[in-house]
C-alpha positions in Angstrom: 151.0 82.3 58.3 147.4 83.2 57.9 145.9 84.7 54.5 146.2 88.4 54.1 143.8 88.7 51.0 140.4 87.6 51.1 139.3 84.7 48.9 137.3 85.4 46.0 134.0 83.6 47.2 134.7 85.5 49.9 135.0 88.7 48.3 131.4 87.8 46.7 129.9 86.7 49.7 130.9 89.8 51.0 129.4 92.0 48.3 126.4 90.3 48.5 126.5 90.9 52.0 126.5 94.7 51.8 123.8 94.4 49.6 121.5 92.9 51.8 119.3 95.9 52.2 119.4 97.0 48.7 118.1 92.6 47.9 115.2 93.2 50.5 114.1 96.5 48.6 113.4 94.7 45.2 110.3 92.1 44.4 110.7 88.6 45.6 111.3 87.9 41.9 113.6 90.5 41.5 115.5 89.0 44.4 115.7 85.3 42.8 117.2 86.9 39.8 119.6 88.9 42.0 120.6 85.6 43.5 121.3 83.9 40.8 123.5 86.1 39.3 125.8 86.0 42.5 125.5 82.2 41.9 126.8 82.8 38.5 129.7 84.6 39.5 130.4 81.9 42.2 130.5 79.5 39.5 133.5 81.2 37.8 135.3 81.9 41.1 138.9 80.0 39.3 138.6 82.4 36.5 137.7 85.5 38.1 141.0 84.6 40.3 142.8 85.3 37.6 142.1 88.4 36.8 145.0 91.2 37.9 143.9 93.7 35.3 140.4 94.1 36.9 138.9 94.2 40.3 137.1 91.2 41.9 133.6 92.9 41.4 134.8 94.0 38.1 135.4 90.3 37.2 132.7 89.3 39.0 130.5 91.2 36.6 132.4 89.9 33.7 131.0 86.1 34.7 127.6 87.2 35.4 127.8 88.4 31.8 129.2 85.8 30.3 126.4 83.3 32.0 123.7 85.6 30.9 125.3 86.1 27.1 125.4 81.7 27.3 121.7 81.7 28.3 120.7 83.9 25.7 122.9 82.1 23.3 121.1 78.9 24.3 117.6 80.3 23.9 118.4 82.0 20.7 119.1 78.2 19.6 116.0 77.0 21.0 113.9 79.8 18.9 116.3 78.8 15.7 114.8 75.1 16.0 111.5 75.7 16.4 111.9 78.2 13.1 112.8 75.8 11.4 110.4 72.8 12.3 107.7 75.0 12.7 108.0 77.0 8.7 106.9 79.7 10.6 109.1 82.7 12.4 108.4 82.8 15.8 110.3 86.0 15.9 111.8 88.6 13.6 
C-alpha cells in the first residue's frame, strides 16, 4: 500500500515549488538567501516530522528560525572575541 501523506521534503519541495514565481521576482541575491533558508528547513526535515501541533510550513518556519537564531548566535560570539582581544567595542 502506497503513502497517502506526502513526505515532509516533499511537502518543502513542493512549497518551494509554488513559489517559483514569487523566487524569480526578487534580486539574484535575494534568491540565494531564499534558497538557503529552504535548505535550512530541509536540514531539520526529522524534527519538523514531528510536529502534530503545527503545520508542515508552520514547522518549516520554526527551523528556518532556529538556523537563523544559531547563526546570529554564532556571529554574536565572533564580535564577543574580537571585543575582547581587540580592548575596543566593535559594537554597542
Amino acid at each position: 500500500m502506497g503513502r497517502t501523506l506526502p513526505t515532509i521534503t516533499q511537502q518543502i519541495s513542493d512549497t518551494e515549488a509554488a513559489l517559483a514565481r514569487f523566487r524569480r521576482t526578487l534580486r539574484k541575491s535575494d534568491q540565494y538567501i531564499l534558497d538557503g533558508m529552504f535548505a535550512a528547513a530541509r536540514r531539520h526535515t526529522a524534527a519538523i516530522s514531528h510536529t502534530d501541533a503545527l503545520l508542515p510550513f508552520e514547522a518549516a518556519l520554526l527551523a528556518i528560525l532556529l538556523e537563523q537564531a544559531r547563526e546570529i548566535a554564532t556571529l554574536r560570539q565572533q564580535v564577543e572575541q574580537l571585543n575582547c582581544g581587540t580592548g575596543y567595542r566593535l559594537v554597542d
